[in-house]
C-alpha positions in Angstrom: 0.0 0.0 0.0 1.2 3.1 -0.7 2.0 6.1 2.0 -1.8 8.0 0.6 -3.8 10.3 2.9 -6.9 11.8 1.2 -8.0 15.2 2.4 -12.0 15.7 2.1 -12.5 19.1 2.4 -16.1 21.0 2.2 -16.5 23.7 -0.1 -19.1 26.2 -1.3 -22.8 26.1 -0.6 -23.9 23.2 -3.2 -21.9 20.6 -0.4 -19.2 20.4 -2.8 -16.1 18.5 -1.9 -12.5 19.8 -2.8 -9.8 16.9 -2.1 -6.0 16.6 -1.6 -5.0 13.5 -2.7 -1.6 13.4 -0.2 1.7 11.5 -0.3 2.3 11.4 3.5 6.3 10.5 2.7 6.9 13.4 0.9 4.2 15.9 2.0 3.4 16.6 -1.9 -0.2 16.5 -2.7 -2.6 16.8 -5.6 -5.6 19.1 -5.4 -9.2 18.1 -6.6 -11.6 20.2 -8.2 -11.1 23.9 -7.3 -14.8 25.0 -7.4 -15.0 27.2 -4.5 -13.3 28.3 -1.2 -9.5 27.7 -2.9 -8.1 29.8 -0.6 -9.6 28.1 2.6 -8.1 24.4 0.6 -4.6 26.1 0.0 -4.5 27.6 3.6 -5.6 24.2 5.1 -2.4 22.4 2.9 0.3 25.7 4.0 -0.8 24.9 7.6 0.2 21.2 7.4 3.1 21.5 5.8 1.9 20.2 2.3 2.9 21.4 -1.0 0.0 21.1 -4.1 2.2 20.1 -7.0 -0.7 19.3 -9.2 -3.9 20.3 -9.7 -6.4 17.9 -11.1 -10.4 17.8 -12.5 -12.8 15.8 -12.5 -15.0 17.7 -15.0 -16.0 21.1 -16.2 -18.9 21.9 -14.7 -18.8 25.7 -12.7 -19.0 24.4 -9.7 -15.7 22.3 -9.7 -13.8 24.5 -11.5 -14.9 28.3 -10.9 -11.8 29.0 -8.7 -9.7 27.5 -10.8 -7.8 30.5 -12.2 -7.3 31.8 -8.5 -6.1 28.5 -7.7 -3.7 28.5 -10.5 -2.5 32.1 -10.1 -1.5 31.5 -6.4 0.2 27.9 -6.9 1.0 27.6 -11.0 0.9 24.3 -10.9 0.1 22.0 -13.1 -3.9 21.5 -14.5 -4.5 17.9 -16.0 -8.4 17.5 -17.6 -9.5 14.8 -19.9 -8.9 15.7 -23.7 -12.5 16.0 -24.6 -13.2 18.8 -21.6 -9.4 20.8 -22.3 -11.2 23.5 -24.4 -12.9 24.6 -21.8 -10.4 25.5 -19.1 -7.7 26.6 -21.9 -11.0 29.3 -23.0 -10.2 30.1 -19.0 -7.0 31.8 -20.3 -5.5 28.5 -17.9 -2.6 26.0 -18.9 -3.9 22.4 -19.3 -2.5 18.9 -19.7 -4.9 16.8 -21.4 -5.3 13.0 -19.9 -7.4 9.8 -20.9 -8.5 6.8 -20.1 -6.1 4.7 -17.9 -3.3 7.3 -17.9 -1.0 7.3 -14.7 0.0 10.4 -12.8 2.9 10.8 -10.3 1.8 12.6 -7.0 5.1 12.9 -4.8 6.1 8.9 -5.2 2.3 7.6 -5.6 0.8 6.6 -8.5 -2.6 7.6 -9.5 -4.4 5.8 -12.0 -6.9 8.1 -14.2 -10.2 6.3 -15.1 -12.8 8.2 -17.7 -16.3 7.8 -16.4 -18.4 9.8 -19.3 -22.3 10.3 -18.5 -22.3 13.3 -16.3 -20.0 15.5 -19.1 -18.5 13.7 -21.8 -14.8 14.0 -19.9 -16.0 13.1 -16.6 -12.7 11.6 -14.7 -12.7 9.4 -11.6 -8.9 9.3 -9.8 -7.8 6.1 -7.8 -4.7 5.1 -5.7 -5.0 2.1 -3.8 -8.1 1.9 -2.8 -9.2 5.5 -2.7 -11.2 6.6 -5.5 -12.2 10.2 -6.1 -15.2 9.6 -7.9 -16.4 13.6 -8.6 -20.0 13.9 -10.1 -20.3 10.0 -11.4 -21.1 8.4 -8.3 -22.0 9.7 -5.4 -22.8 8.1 -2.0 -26.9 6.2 -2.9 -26.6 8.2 -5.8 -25.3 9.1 -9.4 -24.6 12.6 -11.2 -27.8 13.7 -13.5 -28.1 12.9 -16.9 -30.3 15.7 -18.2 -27.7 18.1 -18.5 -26.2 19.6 -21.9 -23.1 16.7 -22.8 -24.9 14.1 -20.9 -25.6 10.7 -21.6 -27.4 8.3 -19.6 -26.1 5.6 -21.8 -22.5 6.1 -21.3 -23.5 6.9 -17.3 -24.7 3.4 -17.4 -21.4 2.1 -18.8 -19.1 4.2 -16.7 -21.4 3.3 -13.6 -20.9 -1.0 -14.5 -17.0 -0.2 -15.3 -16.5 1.0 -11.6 -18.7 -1.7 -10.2 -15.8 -4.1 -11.4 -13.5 -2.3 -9.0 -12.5 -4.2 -5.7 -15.0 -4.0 -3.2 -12.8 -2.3 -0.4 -12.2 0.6 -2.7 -13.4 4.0 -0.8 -15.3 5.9 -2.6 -14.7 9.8 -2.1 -17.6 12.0 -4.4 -17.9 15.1 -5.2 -21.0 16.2 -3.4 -22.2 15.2 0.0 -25.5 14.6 -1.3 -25.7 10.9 0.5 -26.2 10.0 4.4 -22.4 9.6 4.7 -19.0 11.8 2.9 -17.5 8.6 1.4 -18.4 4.5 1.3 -17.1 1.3 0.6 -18.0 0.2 -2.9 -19.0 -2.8 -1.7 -21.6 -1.3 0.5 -23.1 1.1 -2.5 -23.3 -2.0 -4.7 -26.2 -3.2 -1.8 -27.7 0.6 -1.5 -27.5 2.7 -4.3 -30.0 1.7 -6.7 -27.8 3.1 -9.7 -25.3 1.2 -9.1 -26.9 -1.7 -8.6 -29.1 -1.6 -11.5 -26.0 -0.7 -13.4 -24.4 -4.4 -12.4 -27.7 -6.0 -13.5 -28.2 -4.4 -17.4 -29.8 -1.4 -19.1 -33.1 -3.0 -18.6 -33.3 -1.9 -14.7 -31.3 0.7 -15.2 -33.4 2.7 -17.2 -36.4 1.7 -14.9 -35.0 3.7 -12.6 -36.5 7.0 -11.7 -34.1 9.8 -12.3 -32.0 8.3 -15.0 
């Protein structure tokens, strides 16, 4: 196992999380999704003696990303954003490193695998190392990201949703929102309550029976 601590940090007033994804050996960290209160996430990592060396989304929607600039201009840093969502933040005047599907990223001496998860946006990105899993606006805690948004797709939601069912059942999942009754689960817990999920594991048939999706 590696040395990993993962910092959950609320944000905003739509119970956004912002995360640093932390390499305890060598204090360097990775900073999720700068959608609001950068400045509270960047004082919290100066007070414990972390340094962000990367700064990473897990989609473009304004609520993960709004403070990105400010985050940039106060650490400039690296950005890394799926290919298919880069034109957005580069319109952001921002520098960005465009990643896909089961790409690896070096945080300090981890190694973070990048998994693409398209349903909520069409570059939605999930981040895992170990058995953490920063899963932003794909899966939530009993619950998945909305489909009825421009760039959606309840059919690739349904894909992306089966494709992290296959992951161990140990793996922690960290979302983006705290919309559930807990921050963060087991995956093997949400396969038993959160009905997307488990209709997901069981075919398009239930899935799409579900209300919501």
């Amino acid at each position: 196992m590696q040395p990993v601590s993962i910092q959950q940090i609320p944000v905003g007033p739509m119970a956004n999380f912002s995360y640093l994804i932390v390499d305890k050996e060598t204090k360097k960290a990775a900073y999720i999704d700068p959608g609001w209160e950068a400045e509270k996430v960047i004082n919290f990592a100066t007070k414990e003696g972390i340094t962000i060396e990367k700064i990473l989304l897990t989609h473009t929607h304004f609520d993960h990303i709004q403070e990105l600039e400010q985050a940039y201009n106060r650490l400039k840093v690296p950005v890394y954003v799926h290919g298919i969502e880069a034109g957005v933040i580069e319109e952001m005047g921002v520098p960005v490193n465009a990643l896909a599907d089961n790409e690896k990223l070096k945080v300090g001496g981890l190694n973070l695998d990048c998994i693409h998860t398209p349903g909520h946006t069409p570059g939605a990105l999930c981040f895992k190392v170990d058995q953490h899993l920063i899963t932003g606006d794909t899966l939530f805690v009993d619950g998945c990201g909305r489909v009825d948004l421009p760039g959606s797709d309840p059919d690739l939601m349904f894909e992306s949703l089966k494709k992290l069912s296959l992951l161990p059942e140990e793996t922690i999942v960290y979302p983006g929102h705290d919309y559930g009754p807990t921050p963060t689960d087991t995956l093997g817990h949400q396969k038993k309550t959160n009905p997307y999920l488990s209709a997901s594991m069981q075919g398009k048939d239930v899935f799409f029976g579900r209300r919501g999706v």
